[in-house]
N, C-alpha and C positions, 0 to 999 in steps of 0.2 A: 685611523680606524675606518675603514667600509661603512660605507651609506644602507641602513637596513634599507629592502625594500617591502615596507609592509605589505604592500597590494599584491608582491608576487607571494607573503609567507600566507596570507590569509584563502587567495586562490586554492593553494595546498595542503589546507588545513590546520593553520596554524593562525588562533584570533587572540588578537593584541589583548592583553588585559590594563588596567589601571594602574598596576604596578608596574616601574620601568625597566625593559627590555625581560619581561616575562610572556609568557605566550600560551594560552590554554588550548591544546593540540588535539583535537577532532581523531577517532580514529574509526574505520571502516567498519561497519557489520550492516552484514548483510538479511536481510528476515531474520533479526535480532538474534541471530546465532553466534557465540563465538566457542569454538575447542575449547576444552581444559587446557593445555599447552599454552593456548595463546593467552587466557585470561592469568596463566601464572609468569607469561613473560610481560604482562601486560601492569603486575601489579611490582614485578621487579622493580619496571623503569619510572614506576611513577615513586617508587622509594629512590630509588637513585639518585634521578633526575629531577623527581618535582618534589610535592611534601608528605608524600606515603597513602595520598587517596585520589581516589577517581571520582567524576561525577557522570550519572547517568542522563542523559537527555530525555525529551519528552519521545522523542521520532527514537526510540532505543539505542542510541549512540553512547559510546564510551570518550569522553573528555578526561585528560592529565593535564590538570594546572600548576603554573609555575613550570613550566620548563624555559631556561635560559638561551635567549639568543645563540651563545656560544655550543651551546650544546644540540642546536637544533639538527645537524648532520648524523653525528654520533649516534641519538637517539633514535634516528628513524634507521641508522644501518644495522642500532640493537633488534629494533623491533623487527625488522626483516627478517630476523632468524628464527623467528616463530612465523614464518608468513601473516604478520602482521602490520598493513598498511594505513598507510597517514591518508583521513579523507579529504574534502573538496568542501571550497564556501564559494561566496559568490553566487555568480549567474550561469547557472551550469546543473544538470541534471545531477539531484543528489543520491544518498544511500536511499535503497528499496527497504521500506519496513514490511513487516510480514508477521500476524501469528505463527501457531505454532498448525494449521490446516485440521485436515482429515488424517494426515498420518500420526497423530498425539490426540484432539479431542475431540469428544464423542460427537461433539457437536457440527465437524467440520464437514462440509460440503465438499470444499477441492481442496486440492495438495498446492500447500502455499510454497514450501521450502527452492523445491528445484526453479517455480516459475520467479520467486525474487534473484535466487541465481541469475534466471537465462536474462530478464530486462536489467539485470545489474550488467550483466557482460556487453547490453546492446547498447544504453545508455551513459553508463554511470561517466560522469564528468563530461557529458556534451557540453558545448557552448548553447547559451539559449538565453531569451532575452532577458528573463531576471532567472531567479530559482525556481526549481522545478520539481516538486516531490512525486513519490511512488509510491501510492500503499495498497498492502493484500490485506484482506481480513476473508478468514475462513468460511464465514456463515455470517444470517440476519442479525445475529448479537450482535455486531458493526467492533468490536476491540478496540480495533485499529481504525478506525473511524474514515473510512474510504471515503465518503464524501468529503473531507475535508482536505482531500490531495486535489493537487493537479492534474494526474490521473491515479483513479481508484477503482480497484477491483474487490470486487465481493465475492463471496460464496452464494447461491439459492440453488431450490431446491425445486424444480417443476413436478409439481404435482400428476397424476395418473390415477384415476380411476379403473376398477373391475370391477363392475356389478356383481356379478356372478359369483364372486366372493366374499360379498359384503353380506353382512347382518344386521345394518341399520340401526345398530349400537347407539351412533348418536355421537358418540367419543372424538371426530373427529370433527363436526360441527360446532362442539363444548369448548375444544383450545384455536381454533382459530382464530388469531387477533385478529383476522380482516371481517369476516362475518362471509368470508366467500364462501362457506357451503352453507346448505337447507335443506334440513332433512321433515320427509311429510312421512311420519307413521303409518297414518292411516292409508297410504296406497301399498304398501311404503311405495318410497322413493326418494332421490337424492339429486339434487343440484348443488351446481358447482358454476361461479360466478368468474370464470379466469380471469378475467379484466381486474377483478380486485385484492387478486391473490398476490403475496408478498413474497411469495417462495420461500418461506421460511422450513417449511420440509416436518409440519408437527404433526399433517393428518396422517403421513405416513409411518414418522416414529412411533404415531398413539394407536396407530388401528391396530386391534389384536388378532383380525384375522388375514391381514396383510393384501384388504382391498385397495389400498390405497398402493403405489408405487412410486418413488420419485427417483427424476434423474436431476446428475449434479451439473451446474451451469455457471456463466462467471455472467453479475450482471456489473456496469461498465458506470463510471461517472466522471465527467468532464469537465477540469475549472473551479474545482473547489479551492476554495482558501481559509485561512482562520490565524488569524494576527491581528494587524490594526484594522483590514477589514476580513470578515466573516462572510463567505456565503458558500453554501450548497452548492455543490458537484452536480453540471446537469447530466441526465442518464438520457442519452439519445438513441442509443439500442435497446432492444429485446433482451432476452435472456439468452447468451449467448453459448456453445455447449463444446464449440473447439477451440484447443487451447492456441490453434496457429491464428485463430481466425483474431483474439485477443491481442497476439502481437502483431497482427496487420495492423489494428485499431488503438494500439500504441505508436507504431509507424508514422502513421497518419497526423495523430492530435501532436507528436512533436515537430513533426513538418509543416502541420498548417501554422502553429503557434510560431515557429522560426519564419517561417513565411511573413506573415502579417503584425506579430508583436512587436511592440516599440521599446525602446532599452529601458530596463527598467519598470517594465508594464508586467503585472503577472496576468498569467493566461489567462482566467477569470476576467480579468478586466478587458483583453484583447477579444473573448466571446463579447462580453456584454456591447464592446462599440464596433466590432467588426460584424457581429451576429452571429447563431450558430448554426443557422442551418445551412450554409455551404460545408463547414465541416457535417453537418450530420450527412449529407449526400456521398460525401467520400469516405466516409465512414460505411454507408448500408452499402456500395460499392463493395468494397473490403470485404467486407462480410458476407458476400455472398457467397 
């Protein structure tokens, strides 16, 4: 009998379980989309093959436990016929998670779907020094919790004022979690503190007379983790408003991190001892 080789079935998405010569098999989704079609070839193989259930991951992936060494070919030539692929462990750029954007809820800022696509087509399964996640989340509700990627994209929402339209309501200095506007009655008048504004995009869903204006932007975080150790995504850009300029800025943090990371170091850690402000220079570079 053939020598398994674990480290090439786990590279491929297939991770060893406790029971012997079973394997719980990782499968690809993309901004947590999958067809109907695939999710019913999906729940075939795992009756077939495994013990008739699937487990969902946290990062929205679909796992089939208990599939048998022997069958690990088979299965993956079943699933191809629903274009359904076996994903990646290791050290290596994984699935892009993603809300559901601005094209489903009310709340979303930018269109997550297509840009989990395009960094899935750029990245997905690079070589990199350890793992390397990608998360979209639509808006300031954080879903998908960006900061806790190693890179993370947000939705916001820059705010814009027109005087000229305003009626000093008051409504939109009421729901501001930052306290960034102030409004004075008695001139009237209104200020607005940008420096403290969160982009969350509420003076403009609330003003009733549609003084307020807001454009959609991605704001950017770098180095985040959350495992054995946790920490915050740092955000070394602005609010950024084009979507190329995002994937420069993806370009970048995977080259610098392949650059300077040590095997086994996640990016976060490779900011915290390399620094980060040589990538934030080739970063505002990028983004010009």
């Amino acid at each position: 009998m053939a020598e398994v080789d674990y480290a090439a079935l786990k590279k491929g998405g297939f991770m060893r379980q406790i029971q012997k010569d079973k394997f719980s098999m990782r499968l690809k989704v993309i901004g947590g989309q999958l067809r109907a079609e695939q999710l019913f070839k999906i729940a075939e193989v795992a009756k077939k093959y495994g013990k008739g259930y699937v487990h969902l991951t946290s990062r929205q992936g679909v796992e089939v436990p208990f599939i048998s060494t022997g069958d690990i070919e088979e299965v993956k030539k079943d699933l191809a016929s629903a274009d359904v692929k076996v994903s990646v462990c290791g050290p290596r750029v994984r699935t892009v998670t993603a809300c559901q954007g601005s094209a489903v809820c009310p709340s979303g800022a930018i269109e997550t779907t297509a840009l989990a696509e395009e960094l899935d087509a750029r990245y997905f399964g690079k070589q990199m020094p350890h793992k390397f996640k990608i998360g979209i989340t639509g808006c300031k509700n954080n879903c998908l919790k960006a900061e806790e990627n190693d890179f993370g994209i947000k939705g916001g929402i820059f705010p814009e004022w027109k005087s000229a339209a305003c009626t000093f309501c008051g409504l939109c200095a009421a729901v501001c979690p930052a306290g960034a506007i102030a409004l004075d009655r008695e001139k009237p008048s209104l200020s607005f503190a940008g420096g403290a504004c969160v982009y969350c995009g509420k003076c403009a869903k609330t003003c009733p007379s549609d003084a307020w204006q807001g454009k959609g932007g991605y704001l950017l975080s770098f180095g985040g983790m959350f495992g054995n150790e946790i920490k915050e995504g740092l955000h070394l850009l602005p609010l950024v408003f084009d979507k190329e300029k995002v994937l420069k800025a993806a370009d970048v943090a995977v080259r610098f991190y392949q650059a300077n990371g040590k095997a086994g170091e996640r990016f976060g850690r490779t900011l915290m001892r390399v620094g980060a402000d040589s990538l934030k220079k080739d970063l505002e570079e990028a983004a010009r």
